[in-house]
N, C-alpha and C positions, 0 to 999 in steps of 0.2 A: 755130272753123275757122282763125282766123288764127294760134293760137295752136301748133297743127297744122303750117300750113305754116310759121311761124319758127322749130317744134321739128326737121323734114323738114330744112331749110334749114342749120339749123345740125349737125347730122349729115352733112351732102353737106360741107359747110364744112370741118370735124375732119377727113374722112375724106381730101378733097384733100392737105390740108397733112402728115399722115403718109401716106407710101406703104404701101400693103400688105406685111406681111412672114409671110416662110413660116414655115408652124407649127416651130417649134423643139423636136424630140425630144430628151428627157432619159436621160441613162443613168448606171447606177451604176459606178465605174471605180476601179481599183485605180490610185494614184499610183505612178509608176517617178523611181528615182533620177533628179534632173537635175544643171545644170552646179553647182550649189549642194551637192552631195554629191561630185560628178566629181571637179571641178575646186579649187573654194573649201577645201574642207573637206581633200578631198587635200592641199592644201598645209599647213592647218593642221596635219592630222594627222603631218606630215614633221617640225613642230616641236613639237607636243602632243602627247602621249602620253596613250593615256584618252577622245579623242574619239569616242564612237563611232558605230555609222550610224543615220540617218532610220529611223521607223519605216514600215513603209510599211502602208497604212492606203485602205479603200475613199471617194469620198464621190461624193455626188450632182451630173452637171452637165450640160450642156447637149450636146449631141453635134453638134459642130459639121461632123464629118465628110461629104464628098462636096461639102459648100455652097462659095461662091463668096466673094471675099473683097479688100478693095483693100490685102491686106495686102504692099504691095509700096513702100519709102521714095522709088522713084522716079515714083511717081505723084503725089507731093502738092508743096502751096506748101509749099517750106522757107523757115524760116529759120535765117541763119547761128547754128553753133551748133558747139562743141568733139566729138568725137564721145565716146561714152557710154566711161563708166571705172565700174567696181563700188563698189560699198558693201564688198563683201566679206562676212565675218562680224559685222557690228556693223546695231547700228539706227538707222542715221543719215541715213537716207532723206529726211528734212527739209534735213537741210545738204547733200546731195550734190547735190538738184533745185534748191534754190534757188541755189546757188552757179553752177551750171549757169545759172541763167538772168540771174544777174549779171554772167557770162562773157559771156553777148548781148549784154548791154543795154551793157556795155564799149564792143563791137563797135559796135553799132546808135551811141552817140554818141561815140564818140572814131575809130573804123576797126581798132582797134590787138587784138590778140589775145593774150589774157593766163589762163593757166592757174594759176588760185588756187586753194590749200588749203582744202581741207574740215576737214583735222585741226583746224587753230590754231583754226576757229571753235568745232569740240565743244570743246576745251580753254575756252576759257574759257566755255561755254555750263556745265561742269560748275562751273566754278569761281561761277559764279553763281546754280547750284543749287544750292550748299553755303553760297553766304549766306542764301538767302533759307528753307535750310532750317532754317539756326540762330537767322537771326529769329524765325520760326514755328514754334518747339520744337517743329522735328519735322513741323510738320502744313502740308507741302508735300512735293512727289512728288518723290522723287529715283529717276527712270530715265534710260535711253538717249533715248526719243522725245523729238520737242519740233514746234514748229512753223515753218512758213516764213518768218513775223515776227520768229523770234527770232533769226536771220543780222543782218535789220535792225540788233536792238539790239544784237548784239554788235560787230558791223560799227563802228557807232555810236562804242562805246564802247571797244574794240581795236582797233579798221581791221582791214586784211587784208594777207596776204602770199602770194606766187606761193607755188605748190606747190614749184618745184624748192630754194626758201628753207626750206618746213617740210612734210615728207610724213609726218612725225606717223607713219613705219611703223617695227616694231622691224628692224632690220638681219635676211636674210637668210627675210625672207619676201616673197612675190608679192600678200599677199591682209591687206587690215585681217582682223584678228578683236581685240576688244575682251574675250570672255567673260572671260580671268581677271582683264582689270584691271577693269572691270565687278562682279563677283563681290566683289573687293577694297574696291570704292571704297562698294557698298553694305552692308559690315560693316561697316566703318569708320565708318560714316555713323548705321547700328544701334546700334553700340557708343555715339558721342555721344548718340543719346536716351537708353538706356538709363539712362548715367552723367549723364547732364546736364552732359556736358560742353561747355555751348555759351560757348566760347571761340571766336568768329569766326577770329579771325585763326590760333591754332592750327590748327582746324578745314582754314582755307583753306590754310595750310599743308602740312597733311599728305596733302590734295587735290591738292595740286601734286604733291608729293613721290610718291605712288605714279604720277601721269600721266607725271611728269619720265622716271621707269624706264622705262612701255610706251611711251608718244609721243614722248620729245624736249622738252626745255627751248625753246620756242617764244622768236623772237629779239624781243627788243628795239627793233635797228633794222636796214639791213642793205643793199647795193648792189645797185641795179639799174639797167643800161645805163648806166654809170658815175658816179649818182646816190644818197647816201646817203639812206634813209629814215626813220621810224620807222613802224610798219605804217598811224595814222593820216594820214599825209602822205602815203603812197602811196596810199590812198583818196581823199584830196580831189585829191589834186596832178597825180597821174598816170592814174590809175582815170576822175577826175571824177565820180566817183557821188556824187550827193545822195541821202542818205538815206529825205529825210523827200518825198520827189516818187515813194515808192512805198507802195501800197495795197492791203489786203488786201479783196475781193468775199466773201461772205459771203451764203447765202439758207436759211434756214430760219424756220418758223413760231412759234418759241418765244420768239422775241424782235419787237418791233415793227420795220416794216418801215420804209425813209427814215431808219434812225437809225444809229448808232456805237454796237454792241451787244458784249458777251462771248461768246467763242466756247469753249461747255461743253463741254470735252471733256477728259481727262489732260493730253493734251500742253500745253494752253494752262497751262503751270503756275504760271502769272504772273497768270493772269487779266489776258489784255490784252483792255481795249476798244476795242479801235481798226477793229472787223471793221464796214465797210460793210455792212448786211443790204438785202439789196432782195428784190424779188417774183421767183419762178423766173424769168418770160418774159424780165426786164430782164436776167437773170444770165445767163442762156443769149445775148441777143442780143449783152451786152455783150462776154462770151467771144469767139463770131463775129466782131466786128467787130474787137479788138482784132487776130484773128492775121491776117485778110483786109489788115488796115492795116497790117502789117508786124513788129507788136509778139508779143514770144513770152510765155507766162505760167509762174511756179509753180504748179500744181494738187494738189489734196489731198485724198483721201475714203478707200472702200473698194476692193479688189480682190479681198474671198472670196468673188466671189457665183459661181453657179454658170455665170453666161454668162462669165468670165473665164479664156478658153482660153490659158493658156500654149505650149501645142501651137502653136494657129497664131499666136499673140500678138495675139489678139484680143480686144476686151470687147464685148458687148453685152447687152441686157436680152431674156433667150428669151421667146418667147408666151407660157409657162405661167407666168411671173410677174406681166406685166402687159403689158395692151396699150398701146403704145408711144401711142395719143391717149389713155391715160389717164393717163398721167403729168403731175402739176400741183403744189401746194406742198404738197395733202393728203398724196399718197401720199409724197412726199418724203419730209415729216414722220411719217409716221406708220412709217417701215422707222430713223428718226434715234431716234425714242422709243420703238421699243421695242428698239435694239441690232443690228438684224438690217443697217442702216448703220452699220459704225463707222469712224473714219478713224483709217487702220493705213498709211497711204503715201502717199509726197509724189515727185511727176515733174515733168517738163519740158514741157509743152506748146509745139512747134516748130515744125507744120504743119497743115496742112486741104487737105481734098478734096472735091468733092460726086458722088457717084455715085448717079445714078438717081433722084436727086434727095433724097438722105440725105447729112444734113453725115456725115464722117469726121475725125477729129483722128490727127495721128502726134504719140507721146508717145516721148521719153527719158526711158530708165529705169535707177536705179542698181542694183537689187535683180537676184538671179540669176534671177527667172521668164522673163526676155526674152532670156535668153540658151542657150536650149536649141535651139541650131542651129549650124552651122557658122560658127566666130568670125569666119572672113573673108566674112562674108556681109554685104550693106550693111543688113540687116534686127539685123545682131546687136547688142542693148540699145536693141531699140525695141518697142514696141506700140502697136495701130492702133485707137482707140478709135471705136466709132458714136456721133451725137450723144446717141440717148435712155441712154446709160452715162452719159454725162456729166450729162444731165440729172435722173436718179435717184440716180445714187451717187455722183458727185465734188461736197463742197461748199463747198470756196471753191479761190481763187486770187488770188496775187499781181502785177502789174502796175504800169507805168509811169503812172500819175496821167494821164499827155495821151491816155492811149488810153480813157480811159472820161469824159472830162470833162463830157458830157451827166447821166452818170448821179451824178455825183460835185453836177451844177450843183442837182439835186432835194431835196440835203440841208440840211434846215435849214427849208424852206421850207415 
């Protein structure tokens, strides 16, 4: 009997703590061109020749139609933060959020407001891919994606430069697109396994030389507000970012929890260990409290699931996938192992909201899905994520070390 009423108990329990949420109708829906075809791709096609259009194509998703929604940026705690610039054509969604949140955290401890390049970090993020694929004859991933950590090391290891110093765009376009020098730099890359021609330094050589043509010969050193630099200097000097006082959160089942695990995925192409694993409940509270306490995050999972309305730029997990009290580290894991989670993009997490007593996150985003609405609207390159999104499909995020200190003091011990 008692075992009755602790099982009764803890059901009332579960049930308080997730609010009820209305049955979530699915429908099948034909994708319409957006600002990504519009806009993006327009421009490229002004200077590409050959481009041609989206396929448009039906899929399965959630019909979020009629429902109600806090999808509005003047509802939430912000924090300060540059306002949203595109990715464009390229996949660099890793450099655009993190950089974006390096821009904060600028702000948060210096006050001073500084709009830094995304380009100079891919630049040399390729240029590092092409060492370590010459090491590894070959057997390391040479793509576009990468991870939030890897700004870290490049950071690191080139400092950084304002954007108006290196915009990394070819003269007389509005929009990155990457695919032909992309297309280039992976034949080129083909051709050395093929030949065995792993001559590092050629190799890196010739890796610059076709980036030098589409991006720009990235500077050296170079002035700012009457101050010579070289891009290291103006990281420690001016920037004052410490590097190593930033952490990547990390929660999945496949690795032990309280530890410094690998994070299996393409992008990690470094195999870094450095990813904090904890238990869901810690990773979700830690999240919370860090943006309540003023600290904004790089965040990083999926975005193809079917609750993931562009329309309203909305994410949430519909009823028919799972009930939001059942969401725990199994189901986590078990959507990570068999693919149906994959981490394909990386945003800015800048705000929280609680309505009705469901956290909401407002997310900056580099990618064109957030931008299918009127560009002067204070909504455009944002979406408005509900907690249990975050809790099943986004799985890590980057942060300031003083914002998770409780969770970081468990390690080791």
């Amino acid at each position: 009997m008692k075992k009755i009423i602790f099982a009764i108990s803890a059901i009332i329990i579960a049930t308080a703590a997730y609010p009820q949420q209305p049955k979530t109708p699915g429908i099948m829906k034909e994708g319409k061109p957006g600002y990504f075809q519009n806009t993006i791709m327009k421009d490229v096609r002004a200077v590409d020749e050959g481009t041609g259009p989206a396929k448009k194509e039906k899929r399965f998703q959630a019909d979020l139609s009629g429902m109600s929604f806090p999808n509005k940026v003047s509802l939430y705690q912000k924090e300060w933060h540059l306002p949203p610039v595109s990715q464009g054509n390229t996949n660099t969604c890793w450099c655009f959020s993190t950089t974006s949140f390096f821009e904060s955290e600028v702000h948060r401890l210096t006050g001073q407001d500084v709009k830094l390049s995304e380009m100079y970090t891919v630049y040399w993020e390729y240029v590092e891919r092409a060492k370590r694929f010459v090491s590894e004859r070959g057997n390391s991933a040479f793509s576009e994606g990468s991870e939030a950590n890897a700004v870290i090391r490049e950071f690191k290891k080139y400092g950084i430069v304002p954007k108006e110093v290196y915009t990394g765009m070819e003269p007389g376009r509005k929009f990155y697109t990457h695919e032909k020098m992309f297309k280039e730099l992976s034949q080129y890359m083909e051709n050395v396994k093929n030949t065995n021609g792993w001559d590092e330094s050629q190799v890196v050589s010739t890796v610059k030389s076709i980036m030098n043509h589409y991006m720009g010969v990235p500077p050296e050193s170079f002035e700012w507000k009457g101050t010579r630099y070289t891009p290291k200097e103006f990281l420690s000097e001016y920037l004052k970012l410490q590097m190593d006082d930033y952490i990547d959160i990390l929660s999945y089942l496949q690795q032990p929890f309280w530890q410094k695990v690998e994070y299996e995925v393409p992008d990690n192409w470094w195999h870094s260990k450095e990813y904090y694993n904890v238990p869901l409940e810690d990773y979700m509270n830690a999240l919370k409290n860090a943006i309540k306490n003023r600290y904004t995050v790089a965040i990083g999972g999926d975005v193809s699931e079917a609750g993931f309305s562009r329309e309203a730029q909305v994410a949430l997990i519909p009823t028919f996938d799972i009930a939001v009290a059942d969401i725990d580290d199994n189901a986590r894991q078990f959507r990570f192992s068999n693919n149906t989670t994959t981490d394909d993009h990386g945003m800015h997490l800048v705000g929280w909201y609680e309505k009705d007593g469901t956290d909401w996150y407002l997310i900056k985003d580099s990618g064109s899905g957030s931008r299918n609405n009127d560009e002067a609207s204070p909504e455009f390159g944002y979406y408005f994520f509900r907690g249990d999104y975050i809790k099943l499909k986004m799985m890590d995020f980057l942060v300031h070390k003083d914002a998770v200190k409780e969770l970081i003091g468990k390690f080791g011990k």
